[in-house]
C-alpha positions as a Markdown table, in Angstrom:
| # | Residue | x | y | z |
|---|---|---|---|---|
| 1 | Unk | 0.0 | 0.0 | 0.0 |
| 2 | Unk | 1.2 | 3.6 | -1.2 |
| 3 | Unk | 2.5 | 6.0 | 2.3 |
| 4 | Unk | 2.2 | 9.4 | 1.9 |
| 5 | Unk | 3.6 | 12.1 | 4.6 |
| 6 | Unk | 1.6 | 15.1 | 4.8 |
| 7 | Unk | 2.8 | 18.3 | 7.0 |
| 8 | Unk | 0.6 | 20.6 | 7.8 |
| 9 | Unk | -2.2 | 18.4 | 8.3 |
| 10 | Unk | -4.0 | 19.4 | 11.0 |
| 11 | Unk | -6.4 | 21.6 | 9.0 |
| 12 | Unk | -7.0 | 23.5 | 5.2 |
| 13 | Unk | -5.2 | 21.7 | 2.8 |
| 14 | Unk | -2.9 | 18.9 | 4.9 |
| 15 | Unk | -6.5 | 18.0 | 6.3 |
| 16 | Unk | -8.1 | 17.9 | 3.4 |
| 17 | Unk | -5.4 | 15.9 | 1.3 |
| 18 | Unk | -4.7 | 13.5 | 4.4 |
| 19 | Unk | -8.7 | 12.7 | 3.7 |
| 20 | Unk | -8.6 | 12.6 | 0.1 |
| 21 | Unk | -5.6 | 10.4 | 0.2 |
| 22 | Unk | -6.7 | 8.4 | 2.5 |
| 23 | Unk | -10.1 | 7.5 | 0.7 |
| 24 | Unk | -7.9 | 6.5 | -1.9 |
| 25 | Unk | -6.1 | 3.7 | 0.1 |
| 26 | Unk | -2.9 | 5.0 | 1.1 |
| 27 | Unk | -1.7 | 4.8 | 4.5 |
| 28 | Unk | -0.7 | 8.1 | 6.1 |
| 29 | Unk | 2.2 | 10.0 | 8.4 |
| 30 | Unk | 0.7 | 13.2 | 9.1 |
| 31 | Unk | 2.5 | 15.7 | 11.4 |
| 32 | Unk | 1.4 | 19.0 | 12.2 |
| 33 | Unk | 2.0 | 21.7 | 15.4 |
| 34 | Unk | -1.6 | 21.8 | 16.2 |
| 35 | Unk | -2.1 | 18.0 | 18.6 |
| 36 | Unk | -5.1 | 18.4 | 18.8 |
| 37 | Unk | -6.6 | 18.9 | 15.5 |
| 38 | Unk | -4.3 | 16.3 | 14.5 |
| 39 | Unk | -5.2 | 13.7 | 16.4 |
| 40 | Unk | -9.2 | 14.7 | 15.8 |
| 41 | Unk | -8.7 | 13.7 | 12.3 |
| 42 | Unk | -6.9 | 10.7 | 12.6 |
| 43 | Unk | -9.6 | 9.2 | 14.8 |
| 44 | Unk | -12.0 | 10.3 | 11.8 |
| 45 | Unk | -10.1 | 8.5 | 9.5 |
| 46 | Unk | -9.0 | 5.2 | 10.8 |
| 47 | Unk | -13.3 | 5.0 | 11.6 |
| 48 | Unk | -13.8 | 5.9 | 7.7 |
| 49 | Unk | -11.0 | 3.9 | 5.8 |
| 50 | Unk | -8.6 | 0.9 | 6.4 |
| 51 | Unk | -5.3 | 2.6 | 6.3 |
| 52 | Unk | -3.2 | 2.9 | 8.7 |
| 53 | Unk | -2.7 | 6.6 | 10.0 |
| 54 | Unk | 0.2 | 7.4 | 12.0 |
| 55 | Unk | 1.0 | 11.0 | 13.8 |
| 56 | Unk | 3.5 | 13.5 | 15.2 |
| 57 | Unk | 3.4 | 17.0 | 16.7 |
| 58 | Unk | 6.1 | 18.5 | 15.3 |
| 59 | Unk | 6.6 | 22.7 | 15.3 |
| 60 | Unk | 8.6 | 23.1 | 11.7 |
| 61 | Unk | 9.4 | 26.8 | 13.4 |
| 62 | Unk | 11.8 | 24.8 | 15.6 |
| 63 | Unk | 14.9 | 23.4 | 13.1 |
| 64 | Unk | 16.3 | 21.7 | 16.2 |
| 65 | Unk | 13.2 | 19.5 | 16.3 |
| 66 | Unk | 12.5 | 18.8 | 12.7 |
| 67 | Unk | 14.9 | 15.6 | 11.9 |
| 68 | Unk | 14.7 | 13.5 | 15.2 |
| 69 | Unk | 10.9 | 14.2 | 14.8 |
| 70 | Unk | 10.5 | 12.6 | 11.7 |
| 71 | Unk | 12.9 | 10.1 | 12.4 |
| 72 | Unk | 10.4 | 8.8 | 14.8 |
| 73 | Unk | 7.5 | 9.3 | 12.9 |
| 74 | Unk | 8.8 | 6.7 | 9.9 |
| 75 | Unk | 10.6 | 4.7 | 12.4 |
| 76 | Unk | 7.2 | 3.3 | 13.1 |
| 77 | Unk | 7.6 | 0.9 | 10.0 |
| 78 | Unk | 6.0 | 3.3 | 7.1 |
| 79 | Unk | 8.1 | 4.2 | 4.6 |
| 80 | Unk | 7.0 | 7.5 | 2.6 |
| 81 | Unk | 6.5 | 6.4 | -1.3 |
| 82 | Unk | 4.8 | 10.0 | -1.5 |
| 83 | Unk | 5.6 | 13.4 | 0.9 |
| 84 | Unk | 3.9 | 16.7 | 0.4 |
| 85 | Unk | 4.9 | 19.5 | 1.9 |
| 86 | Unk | 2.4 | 22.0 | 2.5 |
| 87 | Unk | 2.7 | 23.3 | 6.0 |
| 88 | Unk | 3.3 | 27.0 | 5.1 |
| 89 | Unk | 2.7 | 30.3 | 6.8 |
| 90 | Unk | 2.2 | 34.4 | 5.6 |
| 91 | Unk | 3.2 | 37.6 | 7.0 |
| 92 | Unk | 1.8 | 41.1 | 5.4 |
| 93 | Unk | 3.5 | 43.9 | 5.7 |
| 94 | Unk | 6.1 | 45.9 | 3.7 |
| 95 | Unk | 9.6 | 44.4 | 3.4 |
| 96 | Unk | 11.0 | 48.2 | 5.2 |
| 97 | Unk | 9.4 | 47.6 | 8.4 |
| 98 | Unk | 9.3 | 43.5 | 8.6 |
| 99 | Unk | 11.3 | 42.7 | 11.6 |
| 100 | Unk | 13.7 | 40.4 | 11.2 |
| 101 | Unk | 12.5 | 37.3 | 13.6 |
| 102 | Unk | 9.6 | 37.5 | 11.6 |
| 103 | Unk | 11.7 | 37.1 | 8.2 |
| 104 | Unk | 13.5 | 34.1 | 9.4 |
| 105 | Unk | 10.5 | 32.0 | 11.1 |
| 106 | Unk | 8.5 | 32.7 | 7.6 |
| 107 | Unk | 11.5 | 31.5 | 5.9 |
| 108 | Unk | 12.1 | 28.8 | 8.1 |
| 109 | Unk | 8.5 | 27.7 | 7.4 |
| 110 | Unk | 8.3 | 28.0 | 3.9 |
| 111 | Unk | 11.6 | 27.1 | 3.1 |
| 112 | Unk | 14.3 | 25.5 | 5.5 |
| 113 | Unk | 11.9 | 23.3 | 7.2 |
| 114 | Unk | 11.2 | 21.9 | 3.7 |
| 115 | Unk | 14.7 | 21.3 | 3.0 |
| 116 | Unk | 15.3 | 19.5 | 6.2 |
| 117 | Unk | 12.3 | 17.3 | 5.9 |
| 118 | Unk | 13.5 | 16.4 | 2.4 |
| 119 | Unk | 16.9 | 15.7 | 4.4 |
| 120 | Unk | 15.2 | 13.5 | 6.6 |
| 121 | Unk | 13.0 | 11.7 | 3.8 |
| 122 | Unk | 15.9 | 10.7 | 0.9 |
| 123 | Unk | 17.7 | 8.5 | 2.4 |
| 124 | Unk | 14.4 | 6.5 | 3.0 |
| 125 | Unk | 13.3 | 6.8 | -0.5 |
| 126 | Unk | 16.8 | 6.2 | -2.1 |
| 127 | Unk | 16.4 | 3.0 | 0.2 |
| 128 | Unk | 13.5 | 1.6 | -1.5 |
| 129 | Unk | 13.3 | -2.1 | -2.8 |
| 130 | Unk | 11.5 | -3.4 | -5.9 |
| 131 | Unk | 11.2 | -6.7 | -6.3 |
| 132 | Unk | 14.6 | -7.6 | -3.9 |
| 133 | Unk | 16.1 | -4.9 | -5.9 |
| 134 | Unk | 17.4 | -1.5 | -4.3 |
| 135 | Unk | 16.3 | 0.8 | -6.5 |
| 136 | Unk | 15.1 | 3.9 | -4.9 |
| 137 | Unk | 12.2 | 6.0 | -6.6 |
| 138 | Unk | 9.6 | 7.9 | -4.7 |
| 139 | Unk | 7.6 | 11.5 | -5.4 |
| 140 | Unk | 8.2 | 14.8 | -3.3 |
| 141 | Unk | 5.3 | 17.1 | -4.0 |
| 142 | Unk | 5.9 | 21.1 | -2.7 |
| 143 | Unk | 3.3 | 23.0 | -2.5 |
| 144 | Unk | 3.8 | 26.9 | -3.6 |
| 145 | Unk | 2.2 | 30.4 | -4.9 |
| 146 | Unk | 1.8 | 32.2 | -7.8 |
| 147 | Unk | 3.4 | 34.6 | -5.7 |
| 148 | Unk | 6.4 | 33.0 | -6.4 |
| 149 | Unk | 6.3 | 34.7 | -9.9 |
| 150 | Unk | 4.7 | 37.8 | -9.1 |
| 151 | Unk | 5.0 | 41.0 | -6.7 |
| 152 | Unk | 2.2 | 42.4 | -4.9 |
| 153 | Unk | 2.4 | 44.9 | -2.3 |
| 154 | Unk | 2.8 | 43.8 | 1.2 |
| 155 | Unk | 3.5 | 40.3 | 0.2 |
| 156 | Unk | 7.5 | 40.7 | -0.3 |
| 157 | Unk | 8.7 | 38.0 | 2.3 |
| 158 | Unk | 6.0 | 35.7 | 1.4 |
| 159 | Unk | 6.7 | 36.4 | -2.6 |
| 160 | Unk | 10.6 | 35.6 | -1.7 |
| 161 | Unk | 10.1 | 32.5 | 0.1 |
| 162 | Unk | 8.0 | 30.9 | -2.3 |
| 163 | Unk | 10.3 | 31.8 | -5.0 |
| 164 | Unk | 12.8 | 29.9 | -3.3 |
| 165 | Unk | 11.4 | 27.2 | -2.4 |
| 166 | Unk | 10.4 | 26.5 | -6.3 |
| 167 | Unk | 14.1 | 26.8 | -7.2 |
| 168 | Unk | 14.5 | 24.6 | -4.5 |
| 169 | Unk | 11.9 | 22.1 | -5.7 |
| 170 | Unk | 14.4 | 22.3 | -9.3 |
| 171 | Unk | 17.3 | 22.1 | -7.9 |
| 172 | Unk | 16.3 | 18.7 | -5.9 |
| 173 | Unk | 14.9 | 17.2 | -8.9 |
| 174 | Unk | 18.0 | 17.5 | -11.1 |
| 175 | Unk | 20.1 | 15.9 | -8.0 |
| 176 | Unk | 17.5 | 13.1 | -7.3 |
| 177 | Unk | 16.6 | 12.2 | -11.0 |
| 178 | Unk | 19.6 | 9.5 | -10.6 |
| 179 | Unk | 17.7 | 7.8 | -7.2 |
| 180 | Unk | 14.7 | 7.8 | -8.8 |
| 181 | Unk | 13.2 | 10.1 | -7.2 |
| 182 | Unk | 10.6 | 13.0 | -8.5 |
| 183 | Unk | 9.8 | 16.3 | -7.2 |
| 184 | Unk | 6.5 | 18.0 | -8.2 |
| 185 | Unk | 5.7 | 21.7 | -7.3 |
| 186 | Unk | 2.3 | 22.2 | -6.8 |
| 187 | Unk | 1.3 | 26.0 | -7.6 |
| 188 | Unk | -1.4 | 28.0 | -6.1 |
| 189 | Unk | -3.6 | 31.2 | -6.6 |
| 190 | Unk | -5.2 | 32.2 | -3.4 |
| 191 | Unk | -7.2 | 29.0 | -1.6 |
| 192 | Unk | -9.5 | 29.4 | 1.4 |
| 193 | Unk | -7.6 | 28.1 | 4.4 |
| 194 | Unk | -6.9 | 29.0 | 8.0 |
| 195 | Unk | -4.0 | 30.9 | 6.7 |
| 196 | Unk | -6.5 | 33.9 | 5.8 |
| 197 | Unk | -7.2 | 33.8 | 9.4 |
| 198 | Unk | -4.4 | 34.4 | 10.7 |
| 199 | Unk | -3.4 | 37.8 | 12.9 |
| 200 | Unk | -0.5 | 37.8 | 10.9 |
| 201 | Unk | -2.2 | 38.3 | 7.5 |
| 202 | Unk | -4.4 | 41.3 | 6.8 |
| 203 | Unk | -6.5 | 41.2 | 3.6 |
| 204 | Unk | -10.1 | 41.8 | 2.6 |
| 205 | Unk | -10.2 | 39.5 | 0.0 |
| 206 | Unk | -13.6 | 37.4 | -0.7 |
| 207 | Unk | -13.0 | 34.3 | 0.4 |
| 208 | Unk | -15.8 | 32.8 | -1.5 |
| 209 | Unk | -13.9 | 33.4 | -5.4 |
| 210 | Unk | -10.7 | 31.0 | -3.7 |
| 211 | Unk | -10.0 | 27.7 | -4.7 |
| 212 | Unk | -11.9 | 25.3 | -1.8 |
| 213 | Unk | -9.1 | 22.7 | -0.6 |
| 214 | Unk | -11.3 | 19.8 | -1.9 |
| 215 | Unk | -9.4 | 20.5 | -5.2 |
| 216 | Unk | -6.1 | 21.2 | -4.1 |
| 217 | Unk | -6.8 | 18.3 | -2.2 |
| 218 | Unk | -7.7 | 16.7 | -5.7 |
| 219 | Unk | -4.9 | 18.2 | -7.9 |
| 220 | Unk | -2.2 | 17.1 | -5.1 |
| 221 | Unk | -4.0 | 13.1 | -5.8 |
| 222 | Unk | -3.5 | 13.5 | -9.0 |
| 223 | Unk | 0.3 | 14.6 | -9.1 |
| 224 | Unk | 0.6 | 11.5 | -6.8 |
| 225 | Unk | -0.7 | 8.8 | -8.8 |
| 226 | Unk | 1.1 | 10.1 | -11.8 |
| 227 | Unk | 2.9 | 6.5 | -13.1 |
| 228 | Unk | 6.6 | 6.8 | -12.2 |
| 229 | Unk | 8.0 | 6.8 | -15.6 |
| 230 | Unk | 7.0 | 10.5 | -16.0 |
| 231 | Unk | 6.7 | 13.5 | -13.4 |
| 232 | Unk | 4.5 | 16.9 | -13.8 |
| 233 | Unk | 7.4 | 19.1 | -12.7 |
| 234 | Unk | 5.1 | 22.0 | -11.8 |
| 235 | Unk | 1.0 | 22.1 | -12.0 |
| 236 | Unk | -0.4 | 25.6 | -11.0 |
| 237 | Unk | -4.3 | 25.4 | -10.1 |
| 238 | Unk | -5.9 | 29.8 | -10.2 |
| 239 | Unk | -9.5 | 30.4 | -9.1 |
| 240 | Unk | -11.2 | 31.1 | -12.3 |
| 241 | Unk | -11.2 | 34.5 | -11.2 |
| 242 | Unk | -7.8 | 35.0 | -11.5 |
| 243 | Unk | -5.2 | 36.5 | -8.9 |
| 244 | Unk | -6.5 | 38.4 | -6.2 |
Protein backbone atom coordinates (compact mmCIF):
# COMPACT_ATOMS: atom_id res chain seq x y z
CA UNK A 1 0.00 0.00 0.00
CA UNK A 2 1.22 3.56 -1.20
CA UNK A 3 2.52 6.04 2.29
CA UNK A 4 2.23 9.37 1.93
CA UNK A 5 3.57 12.12 4.56
CA UNK A 6 1.63 15.13 4.80
CA UNK A 7 2.78 18.26 6.96
CA UNK A 8 0.55 20.56 7.79
CA UNK A 9 -2.24 18.40 8.35
CA UNK A 10 -3.95 19.43 11.03
CA UNK A 11 -6.37 21.57 9.01
CA UNK A 12 -7.00 23.45 5.21
CA UNK A 13 -5.16 21.75 2.83
CA UNK A 14 -2.85 18.87 4.86
CA UNK A 15 -6.45 18.03 6.28
CA UNK A 16 -8.14 17.91 3.40
CA UNK A 17 -5.42 15.95 1.27
CA UNK A 18 -4.71 13.49 4.45
CA UNK A 19 -8.68 12.67 3.71
CA UNK A 20 -8.61 12.60 0.06
CA UNK A 21 -5.59 10.41 0.19
CA UNK A 22 -6.72 8.39 2.46
CA UNK A 23 -10.10 7.53 0.65
CA UNK A 24 -7.93 6.50 -1.93
CA UNK A 25 -6.10 3.74 0.14
CA UNK A 26 -2.87 4.98 1.12
CA UNK A 27 -1.68 4.79 4.45
CA UNK A 28 -0.68 8.15 6.13
CA UNK A 29 2.18 9.98 8.44
CA UNK A 30 0.73 13.22 9.08
CA UNK A 31 2.51 15.69 11.44
CA UNK A 32 1.43 19.00 12.23
CA UNK A 33 1.97 21.71 15.42
CA UNK A 34 -1.57 21.77 16.23
CA UNK A 35 -2.07 17.96 18.58
CA UNK A 36 -5.14 18.37 18.84
CA UNK A 37 -6.61 18.90 15.48
CA UNK A 38 -4.30 16.35 14.45
CA UNK A 39 -5.18 13.72 16.39
CA UNK A 40 -9.16 14.69 15.76
CA UNK A 41 -8.69 13.75 12.26
CA UNK A 42 -6.90 10.66 12.59
CA UNK A 43 -9.58 9.20 14.83
CA UNK A 44 -11.99 10.26 11.77
CA UNK A 45 -10.14 8.51 9.51
CA UNK A 46 -9.04 5.18 10.84
CA UNK A 47 -13.30 4.96 11.58
CA UNK A 48 -13.82 5.93 7.73
CA UNK A 49 -10.98 3.86 5.83
CA UNK A 50 -8.64 0.94 6.38
CA UNK A 51 -5.31 2.63 6.29
CA UNK A 52 -3.18 2.87 8.66
CA UNK A 53 -2.68 6.61 10.01
CA UNK A 54 0.15 7.43 11.98
CA UNK A 55 1.02 10.97 13.82
CA UNK A 56 3.52 13.49 15.25
CA UNK A 57 3.36 16.99 16.73
CA UNK A 58 6.08 18.46 15.29
CA UNK A 59 6.63 22.69 15.27
CA UNK A 60 8.63 23.07 11.72
CA UNK A 61 9.36 26.84 13.44
CA UNK A 62 11.82 24.85 15.64
CA UNK A 63 14.91 23.43 13.15
CA UNK A 64 16.33 21.66 16.25
CA UNK A 65 13.16 19.47 16.29
CA UNK A 66 12.49 18.85 12.66
CA UNK A 67 14.88 15.63 11.88
CA UNK A 68 14.71 13.50 15.21
CA UNK A 69 10.92 14.19 14.85
CA UNK A 70 10.55 12.58 11.72
CA UNK A 71 12.93 10.08 12.43
CA UNK A 72 10.38 8.85 14.84
CA UNK A 73 7.47 9.26 12.87
CA UNK A 74 8.76 6.74 9.92
CA UNK A 75 10.62 4.71 12.38
CA UNK A 76 7.15 3.32 13.08
CA UNK A 77 7.62 0.89 10.00
CA UNK A 78 6.00 3.33 7.14
CA UNK A 79 8.09 4.19 4.56
CA UNK A 80 6.96 7.54 2.65
CA UNK A 81 6.47 6.38 -1.28
CA UNK A 82 4.77 10.01 -1.47
CA UNK A 83 5.64 13.40 0.87
CA UNK A 84 3.90 16.69 0.38
CA UNK A 85 4.92 19.47 1.93
CA UNK A 86 2.35 22.01 2.51
CA UNK A 87 2.72 23.25 6.00
CA UNK A 88 3.30 27.03 5.06
CA UNK A 89 2.65 30.32 6.83
CA UNK A 90 2.21 34.42 5.59
CA UNK A 91 3.18 37.63 6.98
CA UNK A 92 1.77 41.06 5.40
CA UNK A 93 3.45 43.92 5.71
CA UNK A 94 6.09 45.92 3.70
CA UNK A 95 9.59 44.40 3.40
CA UNK A 96 10.98 48.23 5.17
CA UNK A 97 9.37 47.61 8.40
CA UNK A 98 9.32 43.51 8.65
CA UNK A 99 11.27 42.73 11.60
CA UNK A 100 13.74 40.40 11.16
CA UNK A 101 12.45 37.30 13.61
CA UNK A 102 9.58 37.54 11.63
CA UNK A 103 11.66 37.11 8.20
CA UNK A 104 13.46 34.10 9.41
CA UNK A 105 10.47 32.04 11.11
CA UNK A 106 8.46 32.66 7.63
CA UNK A 107 11.47 31.51 5.85
CA UNK A 108 12.12 28.78 8.06
CA UNK A 109 8.54 27.72 7.39
CA UNK A 110 8.29 28.02 3.95
CA UNK A 111 11.60 27.14 3.10
CA UNK A 112 14.26 25.54 5.47
CA UNK A 113 11.93 23.25 7.21
CA UNK A 114 11.22 21.95 3.69
CA UNK A 115 14.72 21.32 2.95
CA UNK A 116 15.27 19.46 6.17
CA UNK A 117 12.32 17.32 5.86
CA UNK A 118 13.48 16.41 2.36
CA UNK A 119 16.93 15.71 4.37
CA UNK A 120 15.20 13.50 6.59
CA UNK A 121 12.96 11.67 3.84
CA UNK A 122 15.92 10.73 0.92
CA UNK A 123 17.74 8.49 2.43
CA UNK A 124 14.40 6.49 3.01
CA UNK A 125 13.35 6.85 -0.48
CA UNK A 126 16.77 6.23 -2.06
CA UNK A 127 16.40 2.97 0.16
CA UNK A 128 13.50 1.63 -1.47
CA UNK A 129 13.31 -2.14 -2.78
CA UNK A 130 11.46 -3.45 -5.88
CA UNK A 131 11.24 -6.70 -6.29
CA UNK A 132 14.58 -7.61 -3.90
CA UNK A 133 16.13 -4.91 -5.85
CA UNK A 134 17.35 -1.49 -4.29
CA UNK A 135 16.27 0.83 -6.47
CA UNK A 136 15.08 3.93 -4.90
CA UNK A 137 12.18 5.98 -6.56
CA UNK A 138 9.55 7.93 -4.66
CA UNK A 139 7.62 11.48 -5.37
CA UNK A 140 8.21 14.82 -3.33
CA UNK A 141 5.33 17.08 -4.01
CA UNK A 142 5.92 21.12 -2.71
CA UNK A 143 3.32 22.99 -2.49
CA UNK A 144 3.85 26.94 -3.59
CA UNK A 145 2.22 30.35 -4.90
CA UNK A 146 1.76 32.23 -7.79
CA UNK A 147 3.35 34.63 -5.68
CA UNK A 148 6.41 32.98 -6.45
CA UNK A 149 6.32 34.68 -9.92
CA UNK A 150 4.71 37.79 -9.09
CA UNK A 151 5.02 40.99 -6.75
CA UNK A 152 2.16 42.37 -4.94
CA UNK A 153 2.39 44.94 -2.31
CA UNK A 154 2.82 43.80 1.16
CA UNK A 155 3.48 40.26 0.24
CA UNK A 156 7.51 40.74 -0.30
CA UNK A 157 8.73 37.99 2.26
CA UNK A 158 6.02 35.65 1.37
CA UNK A 159 6.66 36.38 -2.62
CA UNK A 160 10.62 35.62 -1.74
CA UNK A 161 10.14 32.53 0.10
CA UNK A 162 7.97 30.87 -2.29
CA UNK A 163 10.29 31.79 -5.01
CA UNK A 164 12.82 29.91 -3.29
CA UNK A 165 11.39 27.15 -2.39
CA UNK A 166 10.41 26.49 -6.25
CA UNK A 167 14.07 26.84 -7.19
CA UNK A 168 14.53 24.63 -4.47
CA UNK A 169 11.92 22.10 -5.67
CA UNK A 170 14.41 22.26 -9.34
CA UNK A 171 17.32 22.11 -7.91
CA UNK A 172 16.29 18.73 -5.94
CA UNK A 173 14.87 17.18 -8.94
CA UNK A 174 18.00 17.54 -11.07
CA UNK A 175 20.11 15.93 -7.97
CA UNK A 176 17.49 13.05 -7.34
CA UNK A 177 16.63 12.18 -10.96
CA UNK A 178 19.63 9.48 -10.63
CA UNK A 179 17.72 7.82 -7.24
CA UNK A 180 14.69 7.80 -8.80
CA UNK A 181 13.25 10.11 -7.20
CA UNK A 182 10.56 12.97 -8.54
CA UNK A 183 9.80 16.27 -7.18
CA UNK A 184 6.46 18.04 -8.18
CA UNK A 185 5.75 21.69 -7.32
CA UNK A 186 2.27 22.21 -6.79
CA UNK A 187 1.31 26.00 -7.63
CA UNK A 188 -1.36 27.98 -6.08
CA UNK A 189 -3.64 31.23 -6.62
CA UNK A 190 -5.18 32.19 -3.35
CA UNK A 191 -7.18 29.01 -1.57
CA UNK A 192 -9.53 29.39 1.43
CA UNK A 193 -7.59 28.13 4.38
CA UNK A 194 -6.92 29.02 7.99
CA UNK A 195 -4.00 30.93 6.73
CA UNK A 196 -6.51 33.91 5.85
CA UNK A 197 -7.24 33.79 9.40
CA UNK A 198 -4.40 34.43 10.73
CA UNK A 199 -3.41 37.81 12.94
CA UNK A 200 -0.48 37.78 10.88
CA UNK A 201 -2.23 38.28 7.47
CA UNK A 202 -4.36 41.25 6.75
CA UNK A 203 -6.48 41.25 3.59
CA UNK A 204 -10.06 41.80 2.62
CA UNK A 205 -10.16 39.47 -0.01
CA UNK A 206 -13.63 37.45 -0.71
CA UNK A 207 -12.96 34.33 0.45
CA UNK A 208 -15.82 32.83 -1.52
CA UNK A 209 -13.89 33.43 -5.42
CA UNK A 210 -10.66 30.98 -3.66
CA UNK A 211 -9.98 27.70 -4.73
CA UNK A 212 -11.87 25.28 -1.81
CA UNK A 213 -9.14 22.72 -0.61
CA UNK A 214 -11.28 19.76 -1.92
CA UNK A 215 -9.36 20.46 -5.22
CA UNK A 216 -6.12 21.17 -4.15
CA UNK A 217 -6.80 18.26 -2.16
CA UNK A 218 -7.66 16.73 -5.73
CA UNK A 219 -4.91 18.25 -7.87
CA UNK A 220 -2.18 17.07 -5.10
CA UNK A 221 -4.01 13.08 -5.84
CA UNK A 222 -3.53 13.52 -9.04
CA UNK A 223 0.27 14.61 -9.06
CA UNK A 224 0.57 11.50 -6.77
CA UNK A 225 -0.68 8.80 -8.77
CA UNK A 226 1.07 10.08 -11.81
CA UNK A 227 2.94 6.48 -13.11
CA UNK A 228 6.62 6.82 -12.21
CA UNK A 229 8.05 6.78 -15.64
CA UNK A 230 6.96 10.47 -16.02
CA UNK A 231 6.74 13.49 -13.45
CA UNK A 232 4.55 16.90 -13.78
CA UNK A 233 7.37 19.06 -12.70
CA UNK A 234 5.12 22.04 -11.75
CA UNK A 235 0.96 22.14 -11.99
CA UNK A 236 -0.43 25.65 -10.98
CA UNK A 237 -4.29 25.45 -10.07
CA UNK A 238 -5.88 29.76 -10.24
CA UNK A 239 -9.48 30.37 -9.13
CA UNK A 240 -11.17 31.13 -12.30
CA UNK A 241 -11.25 34.48 -11.19
CA UNK A 242 -7.83 34.99 -11.45
CA UNK A 243 -5.18 36.47 -8.91
CA UNK A 244 -6.51 38.44 -6.23
Amino acid sequence: MPVALITGASSGIGAAAARRFAAAGFDLLLLARRTGSLEALAAELRLAHSSRIETAGIDLSEPSAIAAGIAELCGRGLVPSVLINNAGAAWTGSLAAMPLERWQWLLQLNVTSVFQICQAVLPLMRAQEHNGQLSGGGLIINVSSHAARNAFPDWGAYSASKAALQTLSRCLATEERQHGIRVSTLTLGSVNTPLWDSEMVHSSFDRRAMLPVEQVAEALLALAQQPSSQVVEDLTLMPAVGAF
